[in-house]
TORKOL-4160 file (C-alpha; in steps of 0.2 Angstrom, whole numbers, padded with zeros to 4 digits, m for minus):
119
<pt num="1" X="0227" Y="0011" Z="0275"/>
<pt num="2" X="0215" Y="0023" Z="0277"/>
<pt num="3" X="0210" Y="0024" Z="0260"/>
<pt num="4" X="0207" Y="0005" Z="0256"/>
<pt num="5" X="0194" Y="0006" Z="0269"/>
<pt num="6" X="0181" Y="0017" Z="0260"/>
<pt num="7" X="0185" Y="0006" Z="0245"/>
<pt num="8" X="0179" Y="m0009" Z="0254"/>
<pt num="9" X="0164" Y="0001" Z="0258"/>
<pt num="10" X="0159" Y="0005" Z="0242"/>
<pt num="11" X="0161" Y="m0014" Z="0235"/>
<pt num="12" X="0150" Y="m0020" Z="0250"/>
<pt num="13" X="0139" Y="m0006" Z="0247"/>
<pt num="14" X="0135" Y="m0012" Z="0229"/>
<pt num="15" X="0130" Y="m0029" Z="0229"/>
<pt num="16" X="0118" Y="m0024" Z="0247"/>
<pt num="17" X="0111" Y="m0011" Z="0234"/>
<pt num="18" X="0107" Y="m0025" Z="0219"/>
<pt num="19" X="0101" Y="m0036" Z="0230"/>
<pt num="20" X="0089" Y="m0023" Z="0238"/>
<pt num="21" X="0084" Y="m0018" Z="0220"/>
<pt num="22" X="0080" Y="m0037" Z="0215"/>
<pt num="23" X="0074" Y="m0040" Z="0230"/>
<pt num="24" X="0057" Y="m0052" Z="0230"/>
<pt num="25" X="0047" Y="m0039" Z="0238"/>
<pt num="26" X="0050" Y="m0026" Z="0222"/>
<pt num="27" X="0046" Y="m0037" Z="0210"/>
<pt num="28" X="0029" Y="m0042" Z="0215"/>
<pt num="29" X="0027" Y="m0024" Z="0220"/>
<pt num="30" X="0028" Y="m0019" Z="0203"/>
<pt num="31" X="0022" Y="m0034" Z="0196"/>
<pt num="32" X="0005" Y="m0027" Z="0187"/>
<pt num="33" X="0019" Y="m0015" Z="0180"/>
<pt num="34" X="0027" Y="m0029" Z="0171"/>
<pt num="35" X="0013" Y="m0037" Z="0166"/>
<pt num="36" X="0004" Y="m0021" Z="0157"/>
<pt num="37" X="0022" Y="m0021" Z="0146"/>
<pt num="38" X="0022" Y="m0038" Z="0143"/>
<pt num="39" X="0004" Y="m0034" Z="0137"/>
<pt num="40" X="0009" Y="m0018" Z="0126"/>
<pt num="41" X="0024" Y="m0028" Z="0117"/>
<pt num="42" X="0011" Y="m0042" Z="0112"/>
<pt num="43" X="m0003" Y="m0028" Z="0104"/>
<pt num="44" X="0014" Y="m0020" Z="0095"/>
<pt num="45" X="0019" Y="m0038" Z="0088"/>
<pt num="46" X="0000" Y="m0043" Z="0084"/>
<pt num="47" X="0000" Y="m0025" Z="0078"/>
<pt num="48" X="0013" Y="m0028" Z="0065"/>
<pt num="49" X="0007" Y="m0045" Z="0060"/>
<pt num="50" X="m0010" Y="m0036" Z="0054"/>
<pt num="51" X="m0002" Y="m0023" Z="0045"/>
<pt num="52" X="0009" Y="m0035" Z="0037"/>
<pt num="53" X="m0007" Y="m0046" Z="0031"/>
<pt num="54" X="m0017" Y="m0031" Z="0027"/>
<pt num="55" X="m0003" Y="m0026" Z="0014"/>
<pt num="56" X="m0002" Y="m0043" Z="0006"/>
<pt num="57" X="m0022" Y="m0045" Z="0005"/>
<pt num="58" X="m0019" Y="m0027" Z="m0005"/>
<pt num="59" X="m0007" Y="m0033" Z="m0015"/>
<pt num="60" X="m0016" Y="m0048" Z="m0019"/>
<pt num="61" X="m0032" Y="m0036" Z="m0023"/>
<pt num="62" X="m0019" Y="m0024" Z="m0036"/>
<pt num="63" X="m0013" Y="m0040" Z="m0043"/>
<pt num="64" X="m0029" Y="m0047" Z="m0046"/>
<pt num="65" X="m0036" Y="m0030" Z="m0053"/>
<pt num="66" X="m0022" Y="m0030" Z="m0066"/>
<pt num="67" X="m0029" Y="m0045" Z="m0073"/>
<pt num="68" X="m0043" Y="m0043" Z="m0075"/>
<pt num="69" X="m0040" Y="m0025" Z="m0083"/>
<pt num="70" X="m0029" Y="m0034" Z="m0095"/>
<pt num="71" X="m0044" Y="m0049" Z="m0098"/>
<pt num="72" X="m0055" Y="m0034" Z="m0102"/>
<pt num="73" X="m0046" Y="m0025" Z="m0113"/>
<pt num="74" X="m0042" Y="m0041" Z="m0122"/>
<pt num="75" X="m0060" Y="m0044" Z="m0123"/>
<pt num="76" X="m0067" Y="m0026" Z="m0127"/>
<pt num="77" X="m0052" Y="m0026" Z="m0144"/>
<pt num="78" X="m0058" Y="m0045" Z="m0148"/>
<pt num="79" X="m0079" Y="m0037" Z="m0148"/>
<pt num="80" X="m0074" Y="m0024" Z="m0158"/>
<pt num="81" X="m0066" Y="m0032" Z="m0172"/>
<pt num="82" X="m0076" Y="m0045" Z="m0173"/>
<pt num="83" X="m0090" Y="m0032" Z="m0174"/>
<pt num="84" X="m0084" Y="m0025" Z="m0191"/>
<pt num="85" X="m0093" Y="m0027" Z="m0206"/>
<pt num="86" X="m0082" Y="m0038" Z="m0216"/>
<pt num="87" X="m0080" Y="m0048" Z="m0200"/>
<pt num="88" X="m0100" Y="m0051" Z="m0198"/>
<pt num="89" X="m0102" Y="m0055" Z="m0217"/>
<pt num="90" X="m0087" Y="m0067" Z="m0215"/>
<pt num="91" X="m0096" Y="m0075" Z="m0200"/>
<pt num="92" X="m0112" Y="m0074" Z="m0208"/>
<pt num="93" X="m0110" Y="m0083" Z="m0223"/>
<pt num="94" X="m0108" Y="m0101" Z="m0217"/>
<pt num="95" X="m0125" Y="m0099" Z="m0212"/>
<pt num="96" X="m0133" Y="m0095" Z="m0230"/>
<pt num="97" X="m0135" Y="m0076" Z="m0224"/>
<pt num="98" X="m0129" Y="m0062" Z="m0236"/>
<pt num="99" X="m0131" Y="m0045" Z="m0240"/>
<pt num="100" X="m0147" Y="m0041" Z="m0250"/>
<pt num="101" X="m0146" Y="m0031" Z="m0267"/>
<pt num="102" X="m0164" Y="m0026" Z="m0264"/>
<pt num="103" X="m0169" Y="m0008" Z="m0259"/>
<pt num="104" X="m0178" Y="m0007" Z="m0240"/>
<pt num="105" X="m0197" Y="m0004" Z="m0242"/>
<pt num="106" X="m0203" Y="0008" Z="m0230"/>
<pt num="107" X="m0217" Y="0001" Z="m0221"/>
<pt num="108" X="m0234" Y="0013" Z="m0216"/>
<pt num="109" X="m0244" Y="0009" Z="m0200"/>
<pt num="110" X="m0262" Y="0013" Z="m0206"/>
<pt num="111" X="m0276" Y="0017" Z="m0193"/>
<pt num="112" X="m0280" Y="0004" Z="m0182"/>
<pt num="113" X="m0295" Y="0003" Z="m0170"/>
<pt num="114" X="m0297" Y="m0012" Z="m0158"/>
<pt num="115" X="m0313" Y="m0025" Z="m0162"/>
<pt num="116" X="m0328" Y="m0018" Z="m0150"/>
<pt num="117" X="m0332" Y="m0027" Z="m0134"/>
<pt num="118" X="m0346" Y="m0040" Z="m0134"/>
<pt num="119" X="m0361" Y="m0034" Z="m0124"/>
């Protein structure tokens, strides 16, 4: 009998304890407590939500970049074969132009003195 006794003890000790620990008077002791970790937990979440649209927006940006490197290069090839010579004459012709037979005369710049000021 003696033993049941400290048994009981213990199971009425416990709940006086939780209900010390829960008590009213704890919690809004250590109220600014809670509210500082409710404040972390909603900069780590907003924290995650910017990290997670700052890596779209750069994956857009790559994406975007890739285009237009491929828009570029597809342009630059397009110039320079169009830019070759059979390519000019070819594109030439419709408008009456052609290639001249005739040798390029070198022009001479002679000396040339401006007309006097009137007095």
């Amino acid at each position: 009998m003696s033993q049941e006794k400290p048994v009981t003890e213990e199971k009425e000790k416990k709940p006086n304890l939780l209900k010390s620990w829960w008590s009213m008077q704890w919690l809004t002791g250590n109220m600014n407590y809670f509210m500082f970790l409710c404040l972390l937990a909603v900069l780590y979440i907003a924290n995650g939500h910017m990290a997670d649209k700052t890596i779209r927006d750069i994956n857009k940006t790559q994406k975007e970049l890739k285009e237009l490197q491929f828009e570029y290069k597809t342009l630059k090839s397009e110039v320079m074969f169009k830019s070759e010579e059979a390519q000019v004459l070819q594109a030439a012709e419709p408008l009456g132009l052609k290639i001249s037979t005739d040798m390029p005369q070198r022009l001479q710049q002679q000396n040339w003195k401006p007309a006097e000021a009137k007095k």
